[in-house]
BALOBA-1460 file (C-alpha; in Angstrom, 3 decimals):
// residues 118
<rec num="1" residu="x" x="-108.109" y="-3.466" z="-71.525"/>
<rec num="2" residu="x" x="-112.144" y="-3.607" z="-72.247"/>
<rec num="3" residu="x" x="-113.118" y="-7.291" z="-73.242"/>
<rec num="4" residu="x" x="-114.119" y="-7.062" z="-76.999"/>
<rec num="5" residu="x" x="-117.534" y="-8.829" z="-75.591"/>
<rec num="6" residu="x" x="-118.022" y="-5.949" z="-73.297"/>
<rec num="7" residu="x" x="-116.974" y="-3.228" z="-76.053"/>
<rec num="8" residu="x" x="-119.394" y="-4.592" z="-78.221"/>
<rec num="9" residu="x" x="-122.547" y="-4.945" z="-76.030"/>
<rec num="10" residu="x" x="-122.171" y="-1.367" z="-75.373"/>
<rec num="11" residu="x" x="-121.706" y="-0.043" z="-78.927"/>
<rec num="12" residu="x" x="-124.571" y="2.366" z="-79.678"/>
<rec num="13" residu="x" x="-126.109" y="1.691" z="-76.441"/>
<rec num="14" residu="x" x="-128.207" y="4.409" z="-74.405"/>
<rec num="15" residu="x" x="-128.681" y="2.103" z="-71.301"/>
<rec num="16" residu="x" x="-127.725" y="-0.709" z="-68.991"/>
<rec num="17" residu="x" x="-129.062" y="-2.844" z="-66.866"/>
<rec num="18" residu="x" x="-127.524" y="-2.270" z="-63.479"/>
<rec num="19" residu="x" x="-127.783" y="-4.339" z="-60.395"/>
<rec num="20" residu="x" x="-126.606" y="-3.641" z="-56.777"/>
<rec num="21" residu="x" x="-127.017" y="-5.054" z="-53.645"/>
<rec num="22" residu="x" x="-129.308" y="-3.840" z="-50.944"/>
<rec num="23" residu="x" x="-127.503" y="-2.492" z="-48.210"/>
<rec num="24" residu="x" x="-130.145" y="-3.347" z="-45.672"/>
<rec num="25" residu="x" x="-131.723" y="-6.257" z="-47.524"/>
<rec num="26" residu="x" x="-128.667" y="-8.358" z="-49.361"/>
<rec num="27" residu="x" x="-130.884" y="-8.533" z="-52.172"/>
<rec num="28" residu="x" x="-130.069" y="-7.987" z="-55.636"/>
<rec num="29" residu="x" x="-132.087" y="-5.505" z="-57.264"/>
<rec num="30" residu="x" x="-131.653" y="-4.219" z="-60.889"/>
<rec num="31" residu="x" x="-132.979" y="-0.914" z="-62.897"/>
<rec num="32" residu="x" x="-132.084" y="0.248" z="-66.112"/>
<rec num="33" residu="x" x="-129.122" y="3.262" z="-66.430"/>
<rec num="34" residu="x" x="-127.632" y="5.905" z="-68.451"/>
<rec num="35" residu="x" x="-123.720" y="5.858" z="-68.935"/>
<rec num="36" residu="x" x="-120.811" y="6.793" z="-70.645"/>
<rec num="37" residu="x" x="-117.590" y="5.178" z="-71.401"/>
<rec num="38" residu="x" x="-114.368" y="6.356" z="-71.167"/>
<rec num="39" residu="x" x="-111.478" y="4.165" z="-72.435"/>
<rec num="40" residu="x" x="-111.621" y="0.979" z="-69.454"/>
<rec num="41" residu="x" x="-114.484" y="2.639" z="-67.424"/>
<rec num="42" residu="x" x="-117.985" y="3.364" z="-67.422"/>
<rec num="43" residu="x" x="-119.481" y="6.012" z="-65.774"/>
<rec num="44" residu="x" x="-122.868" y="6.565" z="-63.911"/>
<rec num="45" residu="x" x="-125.048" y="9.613" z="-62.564"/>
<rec num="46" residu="x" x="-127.780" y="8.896" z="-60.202"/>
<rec num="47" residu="x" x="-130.738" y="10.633" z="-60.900"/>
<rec num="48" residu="x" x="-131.214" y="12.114" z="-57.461"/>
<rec num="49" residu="x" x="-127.719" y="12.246" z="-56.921"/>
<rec num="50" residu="x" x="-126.129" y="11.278" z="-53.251"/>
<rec num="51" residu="x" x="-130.499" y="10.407" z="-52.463"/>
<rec num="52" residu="x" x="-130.576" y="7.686" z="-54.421"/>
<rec num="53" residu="x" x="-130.900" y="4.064" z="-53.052"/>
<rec num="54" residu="x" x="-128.871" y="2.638" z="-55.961"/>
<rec num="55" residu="x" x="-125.931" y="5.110" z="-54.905"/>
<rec num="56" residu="x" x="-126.262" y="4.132" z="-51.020"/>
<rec num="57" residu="x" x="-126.014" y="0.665" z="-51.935"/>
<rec num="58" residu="x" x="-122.936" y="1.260" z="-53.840"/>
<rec num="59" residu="x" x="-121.158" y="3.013" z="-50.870"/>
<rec num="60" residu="x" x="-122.158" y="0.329" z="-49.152"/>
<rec num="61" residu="x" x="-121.186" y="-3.020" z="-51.501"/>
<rec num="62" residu="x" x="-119.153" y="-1.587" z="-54.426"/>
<rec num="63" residu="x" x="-119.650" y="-4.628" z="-56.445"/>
<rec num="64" residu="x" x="-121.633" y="-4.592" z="-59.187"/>
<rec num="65" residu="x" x="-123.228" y="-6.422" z="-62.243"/>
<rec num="66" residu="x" x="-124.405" y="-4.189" z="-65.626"/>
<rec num="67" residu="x" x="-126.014" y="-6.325" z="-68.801"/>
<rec num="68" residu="x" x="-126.449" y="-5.528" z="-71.823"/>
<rec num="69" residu="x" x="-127.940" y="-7.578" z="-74.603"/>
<rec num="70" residu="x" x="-126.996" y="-11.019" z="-73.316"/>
<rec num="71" residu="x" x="-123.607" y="-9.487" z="-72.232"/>
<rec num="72" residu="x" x="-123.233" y="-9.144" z="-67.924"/>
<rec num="73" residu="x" x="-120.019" y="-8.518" z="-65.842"/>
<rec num="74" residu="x" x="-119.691" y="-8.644" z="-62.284"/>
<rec num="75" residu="x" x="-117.320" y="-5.431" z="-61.499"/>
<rec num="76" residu="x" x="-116.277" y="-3.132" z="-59.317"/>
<rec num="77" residu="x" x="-117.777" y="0.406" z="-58.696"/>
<rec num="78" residu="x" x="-116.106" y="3.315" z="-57.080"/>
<rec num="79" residu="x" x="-118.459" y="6.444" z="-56.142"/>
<rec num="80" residu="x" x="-117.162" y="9.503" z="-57.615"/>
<rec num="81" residu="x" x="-117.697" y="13.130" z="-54.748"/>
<rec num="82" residu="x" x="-115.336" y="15.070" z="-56.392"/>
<rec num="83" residu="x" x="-116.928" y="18.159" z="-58.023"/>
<rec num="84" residu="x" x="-114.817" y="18.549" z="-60.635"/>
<rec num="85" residu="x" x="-114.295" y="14.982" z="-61.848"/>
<rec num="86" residu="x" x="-118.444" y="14.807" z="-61.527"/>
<rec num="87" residu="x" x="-118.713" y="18.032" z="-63.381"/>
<rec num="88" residu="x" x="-116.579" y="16.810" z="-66.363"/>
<rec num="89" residu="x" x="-119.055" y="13.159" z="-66.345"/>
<rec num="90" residu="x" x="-121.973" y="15.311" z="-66.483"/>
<rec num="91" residu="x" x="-120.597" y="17.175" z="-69.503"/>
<rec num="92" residu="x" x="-120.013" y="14.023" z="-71.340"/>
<rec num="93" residu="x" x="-123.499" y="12.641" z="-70.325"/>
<rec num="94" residu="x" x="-124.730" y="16.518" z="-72.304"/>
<rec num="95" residu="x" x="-122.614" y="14.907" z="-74.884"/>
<rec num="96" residu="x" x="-124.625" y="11.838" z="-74.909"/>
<rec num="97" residu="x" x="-128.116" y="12.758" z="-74.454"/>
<rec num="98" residu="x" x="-128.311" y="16.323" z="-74.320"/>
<rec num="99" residu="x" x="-128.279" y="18.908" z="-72.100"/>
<rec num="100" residu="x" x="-132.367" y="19.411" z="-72.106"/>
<rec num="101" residu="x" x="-132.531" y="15.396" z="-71.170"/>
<rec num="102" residu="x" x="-129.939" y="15.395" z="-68.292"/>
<rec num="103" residu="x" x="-131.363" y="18.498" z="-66.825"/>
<rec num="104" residu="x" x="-134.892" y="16.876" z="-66.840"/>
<rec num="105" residu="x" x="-133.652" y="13.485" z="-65.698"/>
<rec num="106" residu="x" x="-130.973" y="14.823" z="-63.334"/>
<rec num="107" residu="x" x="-132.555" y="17.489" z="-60.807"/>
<rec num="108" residu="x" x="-129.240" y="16.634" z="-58.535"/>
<rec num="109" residu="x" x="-125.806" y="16.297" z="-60.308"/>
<rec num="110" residu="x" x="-123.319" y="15.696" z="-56.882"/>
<rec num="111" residu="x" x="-122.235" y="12.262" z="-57.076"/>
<rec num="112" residu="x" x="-121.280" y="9.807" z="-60.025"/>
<rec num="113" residu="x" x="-120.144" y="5.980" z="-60.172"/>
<rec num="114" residu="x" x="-117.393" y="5.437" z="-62.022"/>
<rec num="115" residu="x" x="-117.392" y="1.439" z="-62.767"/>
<rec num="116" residu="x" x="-114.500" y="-1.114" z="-64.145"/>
<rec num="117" residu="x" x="-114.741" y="-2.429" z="-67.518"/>
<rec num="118" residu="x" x="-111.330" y="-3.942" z="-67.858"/>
């Protein structure tokens, strides 16, 4: 089940804070991240899909840390390939933010990152 603290840094938000770990570095870096939950998970989309560094890294260390006014949580992250399941966490980023914003922000919609909340 979704720690209360969790459920409530995320209510009404549009981003996180997400940080990975370098897969050639070791270092932590951070950016900022669209999501959507879904009962005891989160899920991501990498803007340039199965290109983007952030994504890499997570193949490479699955752990994870997302923050979110005050609130952080070291988790796990699992990288989603599976067209369909990425086709249905696409539709319910549309949901989010709208189709025009996800098709300007998302020119390649292959992979997601589906992360551990719970």
């Amino acid at each position: 089940m979704t720690n209360p603290a969790v459920r409530e840094a995320l209510a009404d938000a549009r981003e996180i804070e997400l940080t990975v770990t370098g897969r050639k570095s070791g270092r932590q870096s951070s950016r900022p991240v669209w999501f959507v939950q879904q009962d005891d998970s989160m899920f991501l989309m990498p803007v340039t899909g199965s290109d983007s560094d952030w994504y890499k890294n997570v193949r490479r260390t699955p752990m994870v840390e997302i923050a979110r006014n005050g609130m952080a949580l070291s988790t796990s992250a699992t990288p989603i390939t599976d067209a369909d399941r990425v086709r249905r966490i696409e539709e319910m980023f549309r949901a989010k933010y709208g189709s025009e914003q996800v098709d300007s922000y998302y020119p390649k919609r292959d992979v997601a990152v589906q992360v551990a909340l719970g």
